[in-house]
C-alpha positions in Angstrom: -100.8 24.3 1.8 -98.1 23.7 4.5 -96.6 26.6 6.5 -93.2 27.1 6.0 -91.0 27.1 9.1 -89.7 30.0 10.9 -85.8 28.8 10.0 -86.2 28.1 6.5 -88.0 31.9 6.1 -85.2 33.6 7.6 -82.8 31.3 6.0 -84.2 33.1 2.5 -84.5 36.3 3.7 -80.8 36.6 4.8 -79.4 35.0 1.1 -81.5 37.8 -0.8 -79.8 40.5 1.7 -76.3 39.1 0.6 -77.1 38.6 -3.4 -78.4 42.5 -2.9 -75.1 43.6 -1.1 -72.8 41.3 -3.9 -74.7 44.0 -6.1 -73.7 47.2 -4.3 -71.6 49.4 -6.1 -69.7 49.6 -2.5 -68.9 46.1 -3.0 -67.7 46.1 -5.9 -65.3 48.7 -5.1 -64.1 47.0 -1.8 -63.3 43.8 -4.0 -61.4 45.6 -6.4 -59.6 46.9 -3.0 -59.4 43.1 -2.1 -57.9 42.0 -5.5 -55.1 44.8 -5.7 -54.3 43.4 -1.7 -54.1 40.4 -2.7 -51.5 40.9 -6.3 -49.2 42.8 -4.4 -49.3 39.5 -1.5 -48.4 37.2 -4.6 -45.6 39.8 -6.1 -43.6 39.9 -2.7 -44.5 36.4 -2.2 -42.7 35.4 -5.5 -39.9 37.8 -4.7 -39.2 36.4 -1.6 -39.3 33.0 -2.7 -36.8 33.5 -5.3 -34.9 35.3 -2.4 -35.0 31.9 -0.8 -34.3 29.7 -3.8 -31.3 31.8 -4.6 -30.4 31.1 -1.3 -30.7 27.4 -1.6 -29.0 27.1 -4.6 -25.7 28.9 -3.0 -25.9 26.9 0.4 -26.1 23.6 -2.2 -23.0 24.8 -4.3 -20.8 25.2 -1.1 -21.9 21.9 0.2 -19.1 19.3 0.6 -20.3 15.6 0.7 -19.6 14.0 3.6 -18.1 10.3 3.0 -20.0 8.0 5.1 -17.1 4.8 6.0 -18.8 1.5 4.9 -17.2 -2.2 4.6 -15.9 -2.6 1.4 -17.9 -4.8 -0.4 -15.3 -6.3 -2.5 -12.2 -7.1 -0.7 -9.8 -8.0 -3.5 -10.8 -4.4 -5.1 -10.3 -2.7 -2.1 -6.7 -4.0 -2.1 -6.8 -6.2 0.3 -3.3 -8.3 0.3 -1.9 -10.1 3.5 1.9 -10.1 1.8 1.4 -6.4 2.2 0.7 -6.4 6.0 3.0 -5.7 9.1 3.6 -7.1 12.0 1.8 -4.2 14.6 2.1 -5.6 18.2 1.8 -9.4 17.3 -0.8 -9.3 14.9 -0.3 -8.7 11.2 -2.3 -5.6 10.2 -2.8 -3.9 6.4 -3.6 -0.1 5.8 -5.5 0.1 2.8 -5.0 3.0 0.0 -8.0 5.0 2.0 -6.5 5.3 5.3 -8.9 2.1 6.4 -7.2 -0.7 8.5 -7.4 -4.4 8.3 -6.5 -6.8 11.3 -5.8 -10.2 10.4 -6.9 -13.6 11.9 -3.5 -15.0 11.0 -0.9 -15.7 13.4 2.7 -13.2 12.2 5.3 -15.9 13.6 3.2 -19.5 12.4 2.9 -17.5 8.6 6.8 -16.0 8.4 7.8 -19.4 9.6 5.8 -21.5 6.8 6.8 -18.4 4.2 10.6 -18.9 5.3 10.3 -22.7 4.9 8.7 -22.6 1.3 11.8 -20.6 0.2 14.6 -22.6 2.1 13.0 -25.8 0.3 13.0 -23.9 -2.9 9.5 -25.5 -3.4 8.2 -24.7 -7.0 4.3 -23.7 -6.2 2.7 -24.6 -2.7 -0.5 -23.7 -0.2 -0.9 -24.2 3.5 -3.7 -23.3 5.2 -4.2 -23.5 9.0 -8.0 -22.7 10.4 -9.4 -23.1 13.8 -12.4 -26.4 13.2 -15.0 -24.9 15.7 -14.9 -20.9 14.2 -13.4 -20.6 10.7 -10.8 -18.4 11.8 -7.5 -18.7 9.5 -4.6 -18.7 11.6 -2.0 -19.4 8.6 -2.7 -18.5 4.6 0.7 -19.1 2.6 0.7 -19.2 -1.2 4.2 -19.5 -2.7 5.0 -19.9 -5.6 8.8 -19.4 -7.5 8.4 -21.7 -10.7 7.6 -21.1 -14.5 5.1 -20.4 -15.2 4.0 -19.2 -11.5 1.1 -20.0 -10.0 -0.4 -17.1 -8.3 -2.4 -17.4 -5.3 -1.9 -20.8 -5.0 -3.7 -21.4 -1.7 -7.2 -20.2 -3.1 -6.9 -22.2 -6.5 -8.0 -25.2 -7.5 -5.1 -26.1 -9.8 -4.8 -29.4 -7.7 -6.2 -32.7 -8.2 -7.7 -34.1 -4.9 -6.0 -37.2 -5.3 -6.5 -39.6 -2.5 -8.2 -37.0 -0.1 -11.4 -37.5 -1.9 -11.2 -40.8 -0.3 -12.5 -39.0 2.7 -15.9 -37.8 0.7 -16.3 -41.3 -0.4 -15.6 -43.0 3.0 -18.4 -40.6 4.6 -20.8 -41.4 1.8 -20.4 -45.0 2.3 -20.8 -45.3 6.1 -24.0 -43.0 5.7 -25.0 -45.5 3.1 -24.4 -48.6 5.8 -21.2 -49.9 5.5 -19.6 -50.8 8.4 -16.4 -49.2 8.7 -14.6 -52.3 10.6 -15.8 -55.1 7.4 -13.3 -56.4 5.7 -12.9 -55.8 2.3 -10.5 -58.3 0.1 -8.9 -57.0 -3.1 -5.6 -57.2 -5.3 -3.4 -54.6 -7.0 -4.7 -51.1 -7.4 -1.6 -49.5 -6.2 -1.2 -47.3 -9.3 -3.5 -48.0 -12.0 -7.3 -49.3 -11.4 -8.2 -52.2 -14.1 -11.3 -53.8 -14.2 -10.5 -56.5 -12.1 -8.9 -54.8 -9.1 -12.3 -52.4 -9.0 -15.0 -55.4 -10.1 -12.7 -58.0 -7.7 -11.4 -61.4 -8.5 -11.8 -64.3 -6.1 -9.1 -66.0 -7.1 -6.8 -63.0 -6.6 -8.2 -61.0 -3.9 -6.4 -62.1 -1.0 -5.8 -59.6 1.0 -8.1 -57.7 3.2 -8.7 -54.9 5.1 -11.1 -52.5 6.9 -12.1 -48.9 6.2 -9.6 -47.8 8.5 -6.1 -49.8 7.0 -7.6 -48.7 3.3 -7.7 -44.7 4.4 -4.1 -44.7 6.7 -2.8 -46.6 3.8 -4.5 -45.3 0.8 -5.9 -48.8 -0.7 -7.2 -47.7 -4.0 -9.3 -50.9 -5.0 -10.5 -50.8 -1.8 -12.6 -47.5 -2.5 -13.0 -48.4 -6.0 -14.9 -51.6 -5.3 -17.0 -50.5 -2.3 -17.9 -47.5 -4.6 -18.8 -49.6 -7.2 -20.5 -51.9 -5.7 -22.7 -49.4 -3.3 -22.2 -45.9 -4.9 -24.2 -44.6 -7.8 -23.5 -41.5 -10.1 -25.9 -39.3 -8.2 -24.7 -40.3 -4.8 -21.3 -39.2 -6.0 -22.5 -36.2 -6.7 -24.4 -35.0 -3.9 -21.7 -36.3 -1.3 -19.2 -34.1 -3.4 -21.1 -31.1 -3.5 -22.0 -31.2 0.2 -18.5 -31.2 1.0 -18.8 -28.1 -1.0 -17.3 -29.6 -4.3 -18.7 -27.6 -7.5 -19.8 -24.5 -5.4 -18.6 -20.8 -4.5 -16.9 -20.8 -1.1 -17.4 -17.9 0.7 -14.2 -16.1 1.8 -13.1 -12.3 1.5 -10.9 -13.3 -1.3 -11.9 -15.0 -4.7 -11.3 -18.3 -4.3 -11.4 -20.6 -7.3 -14.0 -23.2 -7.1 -13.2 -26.9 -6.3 -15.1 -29.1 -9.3 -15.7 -33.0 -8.8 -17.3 -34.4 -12.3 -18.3 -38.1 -12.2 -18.7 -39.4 -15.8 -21.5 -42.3 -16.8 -18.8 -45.1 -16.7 -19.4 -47.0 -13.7 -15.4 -47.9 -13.7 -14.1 -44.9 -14.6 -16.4 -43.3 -11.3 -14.8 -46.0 -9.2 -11.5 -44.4 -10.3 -12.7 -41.2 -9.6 -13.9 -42.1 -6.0 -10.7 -43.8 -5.2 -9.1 -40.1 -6.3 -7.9 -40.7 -9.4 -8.6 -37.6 -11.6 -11.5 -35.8 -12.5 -11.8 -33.9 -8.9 -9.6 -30.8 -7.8 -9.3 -29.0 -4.6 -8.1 -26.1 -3.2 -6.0 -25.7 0.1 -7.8 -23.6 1.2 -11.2 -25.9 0.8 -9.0 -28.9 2.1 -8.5 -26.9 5.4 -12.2 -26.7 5.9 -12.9 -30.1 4.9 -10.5 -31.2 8.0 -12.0 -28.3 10.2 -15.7 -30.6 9.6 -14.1 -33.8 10.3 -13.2 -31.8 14.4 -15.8 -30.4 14.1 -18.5 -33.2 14.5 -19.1 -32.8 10.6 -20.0 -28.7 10.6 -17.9 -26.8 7.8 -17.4 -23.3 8.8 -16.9 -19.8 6.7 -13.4 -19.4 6.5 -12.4 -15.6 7.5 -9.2 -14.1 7.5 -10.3 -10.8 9.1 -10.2 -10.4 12.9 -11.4 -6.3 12.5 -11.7 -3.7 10.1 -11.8 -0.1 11.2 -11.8 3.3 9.2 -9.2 5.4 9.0 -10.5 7.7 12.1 -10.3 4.2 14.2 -13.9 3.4 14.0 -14.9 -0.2 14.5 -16.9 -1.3 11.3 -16.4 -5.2 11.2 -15.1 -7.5 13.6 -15.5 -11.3 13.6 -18.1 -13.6 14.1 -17.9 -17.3 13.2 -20.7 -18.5 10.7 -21.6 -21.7 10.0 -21.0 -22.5 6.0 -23.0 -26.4 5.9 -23.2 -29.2 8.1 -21.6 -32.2 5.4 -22.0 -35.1 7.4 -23.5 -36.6 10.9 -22.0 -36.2 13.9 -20.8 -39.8 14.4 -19.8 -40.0 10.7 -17.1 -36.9 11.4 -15.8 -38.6 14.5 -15.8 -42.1 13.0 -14.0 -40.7 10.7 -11.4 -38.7 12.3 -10.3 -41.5 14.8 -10.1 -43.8 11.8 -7.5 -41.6 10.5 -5.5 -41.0 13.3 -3.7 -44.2 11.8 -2.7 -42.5 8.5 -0.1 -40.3 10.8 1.0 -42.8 13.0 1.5 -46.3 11.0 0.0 -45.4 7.7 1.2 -42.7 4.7 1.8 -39.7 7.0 3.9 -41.2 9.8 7.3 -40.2 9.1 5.9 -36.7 8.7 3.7 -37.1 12.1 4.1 -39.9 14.5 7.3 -40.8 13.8 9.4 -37.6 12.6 12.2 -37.4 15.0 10.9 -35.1 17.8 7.1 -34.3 17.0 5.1 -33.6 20.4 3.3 -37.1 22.1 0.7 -34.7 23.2 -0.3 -33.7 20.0 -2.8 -35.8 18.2 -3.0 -35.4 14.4 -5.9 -37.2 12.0 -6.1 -37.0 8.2 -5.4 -38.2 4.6 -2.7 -37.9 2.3 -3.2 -37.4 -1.9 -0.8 -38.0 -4.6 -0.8 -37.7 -8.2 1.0 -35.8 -11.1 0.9 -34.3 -14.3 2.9 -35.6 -16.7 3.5 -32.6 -19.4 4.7 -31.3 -18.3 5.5 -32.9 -15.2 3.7 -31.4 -11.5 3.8 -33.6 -8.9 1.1 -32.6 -6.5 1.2 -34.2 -2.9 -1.2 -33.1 0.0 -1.9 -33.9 3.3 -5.5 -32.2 4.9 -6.9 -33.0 8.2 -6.7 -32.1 12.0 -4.6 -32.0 14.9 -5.2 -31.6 18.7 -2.9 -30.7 21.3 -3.4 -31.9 25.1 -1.1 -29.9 26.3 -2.7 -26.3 25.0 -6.1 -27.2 24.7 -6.6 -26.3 21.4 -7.3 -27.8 18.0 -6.4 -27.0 14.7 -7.5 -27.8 11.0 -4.8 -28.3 8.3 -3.9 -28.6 4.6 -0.5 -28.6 3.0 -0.3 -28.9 -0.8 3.1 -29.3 -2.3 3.1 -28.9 -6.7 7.0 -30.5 -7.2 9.3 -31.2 -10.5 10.8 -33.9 -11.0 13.7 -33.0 -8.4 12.3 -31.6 -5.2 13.0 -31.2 -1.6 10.2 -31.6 0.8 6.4 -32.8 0.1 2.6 -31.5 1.4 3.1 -33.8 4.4 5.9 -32.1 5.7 4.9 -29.0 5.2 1.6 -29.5 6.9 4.0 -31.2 9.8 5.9 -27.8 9.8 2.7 -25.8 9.9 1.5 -28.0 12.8 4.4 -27.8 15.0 4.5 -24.1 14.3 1.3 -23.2 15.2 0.8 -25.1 19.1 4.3 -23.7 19.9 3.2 -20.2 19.4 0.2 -20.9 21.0 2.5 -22.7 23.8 4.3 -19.5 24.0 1.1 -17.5 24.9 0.3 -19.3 27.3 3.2 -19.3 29.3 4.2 -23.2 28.4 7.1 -24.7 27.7 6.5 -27.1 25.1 7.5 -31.0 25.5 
């Protein structure tokens, strides 16, 4: 047998000295002690917590909520409306129904100017949008409208056909498909109405000829229609619209309706549709940023029309930051582009608007497209111009797109009024900087 060791023996002895104390009657009696102490611990205990609780409960009902200030995350809800702003100190500012204060990217005198103008002309529905090319920035936002039945918010709606300005969507797609812009291209007719024959061509007929450049200044229609037939298929239609942002939300602190471009199986009836007639519609809004892309080495921007936003005790909660929206084209393309339509204001569609209007500024440089086409029933006449403009003399650039909806008797057209909204905005800028303007 093994010895047990001396730990293990006095490990046994001291557990049966414990069990025999456990079964003391003086134990017993001190745990009864023990159990008493320990009720009355859990009564006051339980009082004292409902003590608390109750106290809780009456700190909770005298609470007031404090309202934390956040950006509104729906703008149109929140009331915003730049007819309802006031001219604070050269810039046009908005208090909102909470106390909140919106500063606006728009320039007071350029948008009272265009506003004023709309009016004199007695011009049934029109938009004209002005944004900066490199940041977004809206510097003029003017929806007018004073005919039956009115159009409401007529720069953020779509209730325009593109017309001829989606001659710029189909020129891009074809030089980034390889055609050189400086071919010539014979054709015949076209001038209203696309037949087969002007959009298929007819050797015997097609006598005259131009370039890219003549056939966007002077809006050749068979000249789109039969390079985009002959080069263009359905799909490449589509994709060059929508990366011009055709057929897609555009983001912008007001709704603005989207622009739709649909392109139908028949390969004639597309030609028609890339030489702008029909089945594409545009917004002034969007038109302003498809110039701003064209100045902007083919970059499209988010269009803002918020400079800040601060709560009603003055705290800063937004201010602005220009944000790339989609790059739409190459480099090259956007400046081939832009320098083929410089020709459109000063020999082409636009001239007497631009180049030649009695006056208009030598040092101010001005590149896009013109659009025409109307409704018949009943009868809208919708003319646009949309492009850019550069000024030497203040350094600055500026994206444009006027959009003029006429009856049959009418006063002035989209040309002019982007023309107005032009001239408007480098003499205010002229006049911040000190400069007289030539």
């Amino acid at each position: 047998m093994k010895r047990l060791s001396t730990g293990l023996i006095s490990g046994a002895i001291a557990l049966a000295t414990a069990v025999s104390v456990a079964q003391s009657p003086s134990s017993i009696v001190s745990s009864s002690v023990s159990e008493a102490s320990h009720a009355a611990n859990v009564e006051h205990t339980s009082k004292l917590g409902s003590e608390v609780g109750i106290s809780i409960q009456n700190a909770a009902l005298a609470f007031k909520p404090v309202e934390i200030a956040r950006v509104p995350e729906n703008w149109a809800e929140a009331g915003l409306d730049i007819t309802k702003a006031k001219n604070v100190d050269g810039k046009l500012v908005q208090v909102l129904s909470d106390g909140s204060k919106v500063t606006f990217t728009v320039d007071p005198s350029v948008q009272e100017r265009l506003e004023r103008l709309l009016v004199e002309k007695k011009v049934p529905h029109s938009g004209v949008v002005l944004m900066e090319p490199q940041t977004g920035r809206i510097k003029a936002f003017v929806s007018h409208t004073q005919h039956n039945p009115p159009i409401e918010d007529f720069a953020i709606k779509s209730a325009a056909p593109s017309a001829s300005v989606f001659k710029v969507i189909t020129a891009a797609a074809l030089i980034e498909a390889g055609h050189d812009p400086n071919a010539s291209v014979c054709y015949h007719g076209g001038r209203s109405f696309l037949s087969a024959e002007n959009i298929k061509g007819n050797p015997r007929k097609d006598h005259k000829c131009n370039s890219l450049g003549p056939a966007l200044a002077w809006s050749i229609n068979s000249i789109f229609a039969k390079l985009s037939y002959n080069h263009l298929k359905k799909a490449d239609l589509e994709v060059w619209a929508e990366r011009f942002g055709y057929n897609s939300p555009i983001p912008f602190e007001l709704p603005v309706e989207v622009s739709t471009a649909e392109f139908v199986e028949d390969p004639l009836e597309r030609a028609r549709s890339a030489a702008g007639f029909w089945h594409t519609y545009l917004s002034p809004l969007h038109g302003a940023m498809i110039g701003g892309a064209l100045k902007n080495d083919g970059v499209m921007m988010r269009p803002s029309i918020i400079e800040k936003y601060e709560s009603a005790d003055g705290t800063e909660l937004l201010a602005f930051e220009p944000k790339v929206y989609r790059r739409v084209m190459r480099p090259e393309t956007a400046r081939k582009l832009g320098e083929l339509m410089v020709q459109t204001t000063t020999e082409g569609t636009a001239r007497k608007y631009f180049r030649h209007r009695r006056g208009f500024p030598d040092h101010i440089t001005v590149s896009g497209k013109t659009g025409t086409l109307s409704n018949k029933n009943p009868y809208l006449g919708f003319t646009w111009f949309v492009g850019y403009a550069s000024d030497s003399h203040t350094k600055k650039d500026i994206a444009v797109s006027g959009l003029v909806a006429n009856t049959p008797i009418w006063h002035i057209k989209g040309g002019f009024a982007a023309s107005e909204a032009v001239l408007a905005y480098f003499q205010s800028e002229a006049n911040k900087k000190g400069l007289a303007q030539r």
